[in-house]
C-alpha positions, 0 to 999 in steps of 0.5 A: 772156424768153418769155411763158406759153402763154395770153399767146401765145396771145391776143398770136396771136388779136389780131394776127390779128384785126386782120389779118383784121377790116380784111380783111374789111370791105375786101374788099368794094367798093361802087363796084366792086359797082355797077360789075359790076351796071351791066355785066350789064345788055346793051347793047342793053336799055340803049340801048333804055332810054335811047332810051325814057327820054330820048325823055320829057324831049322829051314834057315839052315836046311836052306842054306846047305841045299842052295850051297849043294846044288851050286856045287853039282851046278858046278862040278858036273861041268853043267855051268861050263857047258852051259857058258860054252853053249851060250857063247855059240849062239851068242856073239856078243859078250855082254849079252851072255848072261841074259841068255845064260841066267834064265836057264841057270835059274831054270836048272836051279829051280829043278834042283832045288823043286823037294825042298819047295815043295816041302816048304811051300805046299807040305808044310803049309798044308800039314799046319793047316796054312794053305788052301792051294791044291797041288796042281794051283801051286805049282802054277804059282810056282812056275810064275814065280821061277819065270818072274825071277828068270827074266828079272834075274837076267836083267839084273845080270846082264848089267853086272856083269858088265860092270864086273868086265869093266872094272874088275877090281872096284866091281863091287863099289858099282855093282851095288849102285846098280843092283840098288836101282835095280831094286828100287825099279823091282818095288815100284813095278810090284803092285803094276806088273809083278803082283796081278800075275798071281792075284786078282785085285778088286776096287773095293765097292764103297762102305764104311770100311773103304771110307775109313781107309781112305780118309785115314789115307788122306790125313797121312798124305798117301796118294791113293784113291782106290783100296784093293782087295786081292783074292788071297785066300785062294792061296792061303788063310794068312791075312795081309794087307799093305800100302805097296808101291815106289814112284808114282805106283803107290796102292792101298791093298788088304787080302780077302782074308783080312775082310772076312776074318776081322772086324772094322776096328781090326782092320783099321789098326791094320791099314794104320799100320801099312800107312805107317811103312809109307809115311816114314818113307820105309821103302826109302830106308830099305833101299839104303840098308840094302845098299850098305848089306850089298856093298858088304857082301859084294866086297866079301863076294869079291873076295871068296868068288876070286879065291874060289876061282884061283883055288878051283877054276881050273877043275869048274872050267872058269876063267876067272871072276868075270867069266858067267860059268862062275855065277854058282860061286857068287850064289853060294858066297851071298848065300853063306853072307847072308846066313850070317847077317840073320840076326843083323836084317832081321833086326832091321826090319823088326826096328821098321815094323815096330815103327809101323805099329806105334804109327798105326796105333796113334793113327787108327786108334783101336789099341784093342782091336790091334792085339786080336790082330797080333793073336790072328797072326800067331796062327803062324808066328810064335806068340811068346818066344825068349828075347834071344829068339826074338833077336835071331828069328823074328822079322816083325815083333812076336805077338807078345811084343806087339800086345804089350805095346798096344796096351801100354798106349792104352793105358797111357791114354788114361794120363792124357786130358781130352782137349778143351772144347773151342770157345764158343763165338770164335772163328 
């Protein structure tokens, strides 16, 4: 028996459209994809990477054991004694010694600790092939940077240790209220204040780019009506770029880097990504965690500062936890805290970046033009490292990671139907 001619012909459409719809969707492989991007990368620029990369898990270490043998000279050579004891004469209000003695302190530290950042920031840097700064452009960004952290530094100081003299067993549960709006107050005046002493940022003149950043800006609700471009190639070839501020401050900015070396696509995968840290109110979810880690490390502080003190007072000339002379031991119990947690804050803010990636993947759409991102940045991240590496070491997805994941959200869009076209006539 022979079926009519229009049921053939839709017997005829569905076989092939179950042939071909599986087809599709499986032509595509993710794993394969990442596989081809890893593979453009030169060998030579990936060893170089790694070379860099791994080179920082040993800095890590090398950084601690520096900070805890200046906190130890700072503190058996008198200095931070005598430091207090000079303090004290010019000053006759308690509360107001540590705004005189944390600058200088801070001054003193930055000396000592001067061959470790200059091999850090400016050696290294150069030897990779990662800055542009000549000697004399990066010690003056360096000493901007010691002066902005003195004065912050003394302000936060000045509060808590009021707070220790006030409540000396419970410190700690109030310290870390206080150092946590510290915090906040610091984020929110970064793009004002903070970040133009060292860059120069620029409205970006209209184009297609700032149109699609803003209107990618508008349909996610961030309160921005200018995009910046900050000279950061005056520093480094690292491109960057970010939605940065907190009450009231927000700014949309993208490195000249960012604008040289990548395409509209590139660069709207990026800026999707940095509108994902503001949508899902990561600023937010960074002051808490910061609130549970100080309120931690503040109690173990609590702890090691006053066994320290009972142990050693005597020989360092402190007269107990309240006493400023002591704040080399505080710096050196957070320091030894805060090696430890690592993994735990490196964990952290890895969850949030790959937040970030996912949103600015369904926002930006450009699954592609994000993994060249992800080869971009492992100029200086390792591409492909172990899972345990990535676990310890890494703040933000490695690069294999973040390709993986832009290739399974492409693959998945081959299972997606578009939607259907609006009935004609309606409203």
């Amino acid at each position: 028996m022979r079926l009519p001619r229009f049921a053939s012909l839709i017997a005829l459409i569905v076989l092939i459209t179950c042939l071909c719809r599986p087809a599709l969707a499986q032509e595509f492989d993710p794993i394969a994809a990442t596989n081809d991007y890893l593979a453009s990368l030169p060998a030579a620029d990936r060893a170089r990477s790694d070379a860099y990369f791994e080179g920082g898990y040993w800095l890590i270490l090398w950084n601690l054991l520096y900070t805890l043998a200046v906190m130890a000279i700072l503190l058996w050579s008198g200095f931070s004694a005598r430091l207090r004891d000079w303090v004290r004469r010019i000053v006759r209000l308690r509360w107001l010694e540590p705004l005189v003695y944390a600058p200088l302190f801070f001054l003193a530290s930055a000396i000592l600790s001067l061959p470790l950042d200059w091999y850090v920031d400016f050696w290294r840097e150069h030897e990779y092939g990662l800055s542009n700064q000549d000697l004399a452009a990066w010690a003056g960004d360096h000493a901007t940077g010691i002066a902005v952290n003195a004065v912050a530094l003394a302000l936060l100081l000045t509060a808590v240790y009021a707070v220790i003299r006030n409540a000396p067993r419970s410190w700690w549960i109030w310290g870390t209220a206080v150092t946590t709006l510290f915090a906040a107050l610091f984020i929110a005046a970064g793009p004002v204040f903070v970040e133009p002493l060292f860059n120069k940022y620029t409205p970006l003149p209209p184009s297609p780019v700032r149109d699609t950043i803003l209107s990618m800006a508008r349909a996610d609700g961030v309160p921005a009506t200018e995009v910046y471009e900050v000279d950061a190639s005056r520093q480094s070839k690292r491109i960057s770029a970010n939605v940065a501020g907190f009450l009231g401050t927000t700014r949309i900015a993208l490195n000249d880097n960012l604008m040289t070396r990548s395409d509209p696509d590139e660069i709207a995968a990026v800026m999707g990504h940095e509108m994902g840290h503001y949508v899902m109110n990561h600023v937010g979810n960074f002051l808490l965690y910061i609130a549970v880690i100080l309120f931690v490390g503040f109690a173990w502080s609590h702890w090691a500062v006053g066994a320290a003190i009972n142990q050693f007072g005597r020989a360092w000339r402190i007269d107990g936890i309240g006493d400023i002379a002591g704040l080399p031991v505080f710096v050196a119990a957070l320091s030894l805290y805060f090696f430890v947690l690592t993994p735990v804050w490196n964990t952290l803010t890895r969850q949030q970046e790959m937040q970030a990636d996912i949103f600015g993947l369904n926002l930006a759409r450009h699954p592609d033009a994000f993994a060249r991102v992800a080869l971009q940045l492992a100029q200086y991240r390792k591409l492909d490292p172990s899972p345990l590496e990535e676990f310890i070491f890494f703040d933000h997805p490695s690069g294999h990671t973040r390709i993986l994941t832009a290739m399974k959200w492409k693959a998945e869009q081959l299972h997606l139907a578009p939607p259907p076209a609006p009935a004609g006539g309606t409203e």
